[in-house]
Steps between C-alpha positions, in 0.01 A plus 500: 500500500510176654337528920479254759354572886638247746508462881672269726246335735606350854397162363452289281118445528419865523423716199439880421177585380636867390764347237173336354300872504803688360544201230115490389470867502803563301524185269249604217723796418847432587737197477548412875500197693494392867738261716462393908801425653588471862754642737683138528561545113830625394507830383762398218257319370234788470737698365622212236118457447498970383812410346409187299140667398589871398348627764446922429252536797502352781220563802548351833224503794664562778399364880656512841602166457696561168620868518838369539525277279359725261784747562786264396319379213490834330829588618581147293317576167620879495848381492397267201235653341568933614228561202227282686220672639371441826231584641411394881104479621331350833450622841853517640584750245167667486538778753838626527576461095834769564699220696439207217615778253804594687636172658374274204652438143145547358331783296149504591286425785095494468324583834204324540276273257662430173199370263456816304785731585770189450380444147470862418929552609553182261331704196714852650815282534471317137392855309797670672228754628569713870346317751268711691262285656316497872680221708777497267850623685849488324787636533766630159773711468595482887118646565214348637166564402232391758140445441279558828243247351425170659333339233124335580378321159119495399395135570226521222822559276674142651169305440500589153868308455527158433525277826838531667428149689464210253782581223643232286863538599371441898271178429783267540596610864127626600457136733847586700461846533282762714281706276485868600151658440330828622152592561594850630776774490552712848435503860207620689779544770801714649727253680846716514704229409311417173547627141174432442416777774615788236289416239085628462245312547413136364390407134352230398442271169185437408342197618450382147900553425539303781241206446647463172852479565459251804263298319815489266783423794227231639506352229885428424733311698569761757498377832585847683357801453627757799231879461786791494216690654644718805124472672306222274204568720481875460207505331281216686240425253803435207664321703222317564421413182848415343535270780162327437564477086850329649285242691297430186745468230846405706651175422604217763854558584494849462592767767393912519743735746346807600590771775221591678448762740294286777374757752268671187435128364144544400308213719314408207871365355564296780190342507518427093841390577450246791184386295573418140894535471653169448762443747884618394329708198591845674807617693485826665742715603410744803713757595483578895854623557486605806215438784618849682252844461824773506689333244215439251361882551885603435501262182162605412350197469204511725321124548240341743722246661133344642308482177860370330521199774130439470519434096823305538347258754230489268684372198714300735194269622342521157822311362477609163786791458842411535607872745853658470517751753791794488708673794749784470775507687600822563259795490459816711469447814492150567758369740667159492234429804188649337611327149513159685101583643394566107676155431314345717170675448513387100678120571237435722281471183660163440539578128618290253816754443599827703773730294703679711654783278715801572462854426659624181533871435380470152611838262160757527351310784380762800674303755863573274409832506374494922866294579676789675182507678499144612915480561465261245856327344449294193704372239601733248444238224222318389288345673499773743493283784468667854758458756410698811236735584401739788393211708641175350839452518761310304484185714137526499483435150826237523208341741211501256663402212589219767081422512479551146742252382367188740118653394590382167641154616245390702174653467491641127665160371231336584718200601389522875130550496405219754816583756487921431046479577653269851769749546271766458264391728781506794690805432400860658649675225569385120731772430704432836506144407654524188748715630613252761488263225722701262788551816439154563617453115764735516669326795494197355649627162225327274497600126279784422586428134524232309417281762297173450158416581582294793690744691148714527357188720834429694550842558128518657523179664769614680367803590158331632726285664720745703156725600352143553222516308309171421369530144803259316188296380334819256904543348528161469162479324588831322812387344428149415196598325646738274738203300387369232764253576644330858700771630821487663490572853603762705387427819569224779385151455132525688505075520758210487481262274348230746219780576410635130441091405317429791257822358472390167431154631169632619430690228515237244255299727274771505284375279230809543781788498647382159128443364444859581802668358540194219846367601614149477833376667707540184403887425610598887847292489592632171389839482455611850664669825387489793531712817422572846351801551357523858392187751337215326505764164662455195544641180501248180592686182448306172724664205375313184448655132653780599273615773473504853245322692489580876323285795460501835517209678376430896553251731663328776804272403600200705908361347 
């Protein structure tokens, strides 16, 4: 019988590591392949792609993101194919296996990790044997049968496999893609909301499993590598030391993503980190989600907000780490008020992104089970997004998404960095700011999709402009410096014609100003702009070879 496991990814770029564990534990013994796809991708096609192949089983991993998707697809192939087997695996379909069975076209559903028990249903299914195996559920005749087992596999078991990260039919895309790699299965940790909270424990590889198979990845021309791990620095000596034999062997260009939990981030790690850590080699993501003590007691995720701000400032001055810090909107009890203070606790980090996510109800979760509890109202499909709670209402989280939305445009963009650090500087409260900011939006109907890069900066300018704030300089200098070629403009003229020549004039008698930046006469009048930026300031961008060369200029200027 001819297998295949597929998935469809949210992009392009990402890819599933457990397609590559089912395929390398299974493809010694049975005739199976593997296939990425995304949820842009057609699902005609995928099912043209069973058709065209002779497809008999067909395994899907299943996600929040894809659940629906998923569901349509094997309504599609049952109506082609009714003989096809299906069988569905992943977290979204882990916990509550009787709904998949019952709403779904499929005929199996495997709770937990596939490695052994996946391969074992593929020898049941092809001998025509009874399936009776732990983490196996199915349903036939009209009956379900239910296993109780979530499935853990023996790690020792996955090291012995050959390497799910470096196969030959992934070495043409491994430059564009992320690479997907785990040190460590489970979570120290009980946050409500979390899958991860259900299972026991943490297990990890063994450091030479590890050594070897980054040594490997280092080696190739991966140039992202993102840790799966739910708490990388569980275990502060291993994490320690897989982060040191990344410093030693890592190639230039290459980046490592971990989440890290930072209030239990072993000072010895910081100190390695801000020492010896190249700058851009590490990314970490730190999960605060919310700054207020009832909400994380109710969510059972207990954190020392003081040691947590003291290592983030830490790896903020040392420069090395790019931070990604994470909010929830949306927990127990934390008002629309009380939600803005944890904003503003966590922005005031000044990290280089800040997510602002939303609850989701995921199937299993404690929090699903606590809703009642919590008068929460969430949607009934996936993803499970909250809509109200006991103390948050609807318009609250209208509001929020609101924040969210010009969060994204203006501070996690990265577009803005010189005016948002001014901006910043002035403002009482971030989160209030970019609430006024998204009403100021609304009312004057800008795009919130598909809009084009310039309407950011007008839209800001004229925002600074109405609250009559003076920083048009640090957008100017923002958005001219991120062309690569002159840019149209969107803003006023800042000089006439008369008063730009009389600038440039000086300039191009300035013998030790063009020494210093190494301009001659020709270079500024074909390849630069010029602008005023402030009294006796101006800006003087150079766009040549496809790059953007910004300098300030000062002086007084007689016409």
């Amino acid at each position: 019988m001819k297998s295949r496991i597929i998935t469809l990814n949210s992009k392009y770029i990402h890819t599933a590591l457990a397609l590559r564990l089912l395929y390398v534990a299974s493809y010694p013994k049975h005739d199976i392949d593997f296939k990425d796809y995304t949820i842009k991708d057609p699902l005609e096609h995928i099912v043209f792609d069973v058709l065209r192949d002779h497809i008999d089983i067909l395994a899907i991993s299943t996600y929040i993101w894809n659940v629906e998707y998923v569901r349509q697809l094997c309504t599609l192939l049952k109506e082609r194919l009714p003989e096809l087997m299906i069988i569905l695996g992943g977290p979204e379909v882990t916990y509550e296996p009787a709904h998949f069975l019952e709403h779904f076209n499929i005929d199996y559903v495997i709770s937990g990790e596939g490695e052994v028990v996946f391969e074992r249903l593929l020898t049941t299914l092809e001998e025509k044997q009874e399936v009776q195996l732990a983490g196996v559920s199915y349903q036939k005749n009209g009956k379900l049968y239910l296993s109780d087992a979530v499935v853990q596999c023996d790690l020792s078991v996955i090291e012995k496999l050959p390497s799910p990260y470096l196969l030959e039919q992934d070495r043409p895309h491994l430059k564009h893609r992320i690479l997907y790699f785990e040190a460590s299965r489970g979570c120290p940790y009980q946050c409500q909301y979390c899958l991860s909270s259900l299972e026991n424990g943490v297990r990890h590889f063994s450091r030479e499993y590890i050594y070897q198979q980054l040594k490997d990845i280092m080696a190739s021309e991966v140039r992202t590598i993102k840790f799966l791990d739910r708490s990388f620095n569980a275990n502060p000596q291993y994490a320690l030391d897989i982060l040191s034999f990344i410093v030693e062997h890592h190639q230039v260009g290459q980046q490592f993503q971990f989440e890290i939990n930072a209030d239990v981030l072993d000072q010895r790690i910081v100190d390695y980190v801000n020492q010896y850590a190249p700058i851009g080699l590490f990314r970490f993501e730190i999960g605060i989600q919310s700054t207020y003590e009832p909400t994380n007691v109710a969510i059972r995720r207990y954190q020392n907000f003081e040691r947590l701000s003291s290592v983030i400032r830490q790896l903020m001055q040392g420069g090395k780490v790019d931070l990604h810090l994470d909010l929830i909107a949306g927990l127990p009890y934390e008002s629309f008020e009380r939600f803005a203070q944890s904003f503003d606790d966590v922005f005031a980090f000044r990290a280089k992104e800040l997510q602002l996510g939303f609850l989701k109800l995921l199937r299993g979760t404690g929090l699903r089970k606590q809703a009642q509890d919590y008068q929460y109202a969430y949607q009934e499909e996936p993803p499970y997004e909250m809509l109200h709670h006991h103390v948050l209402s609807s318009k609250d989280v209208e509001e929020i998404h609101v924040v969210e939305d010009m969060l994204e445009k203006y501070w996690n963009s990265g577009r803005f960095e010189k005016t948002m650090h001014q901006l910043m500087d002035h403002v009482v409260s971030p989160f209030y700011f970019f609430l006024d900011l998204g009403h100021f939006y609304e009312q004057h109907h800008y795009q919130r999709i598909r809009y084009q890069r310039e309407t950011l900066f007008e839209a800001l300018m004229y925002y600074m402009k109405e609250k009559d704030l003076p920083y048009f300089g640090y957008l100017l200098e923002d958005y001219l410096g991120q062309s690569k070629t002159k840019p149209k403009r969107f803003y006023p003229e800042t000089m006439s014609f008369k008063q730009r020549r009389a600038v440039l004039d000086q300039i191009i008698h300035d013998q030790d100003f063009l020494a210093q930046h190494q301009l001659h006469q020709d270079k500024i009048y074909r390849y630069g702009r010029l602008e005023r930026i402030g009294d006796h300031h101006y800006l003087l961008a150079i766009y040549q070879d496809f790059k953007c060369q910004l300098i300030h200029y000062r002086g007084e200027v007689y016409e």
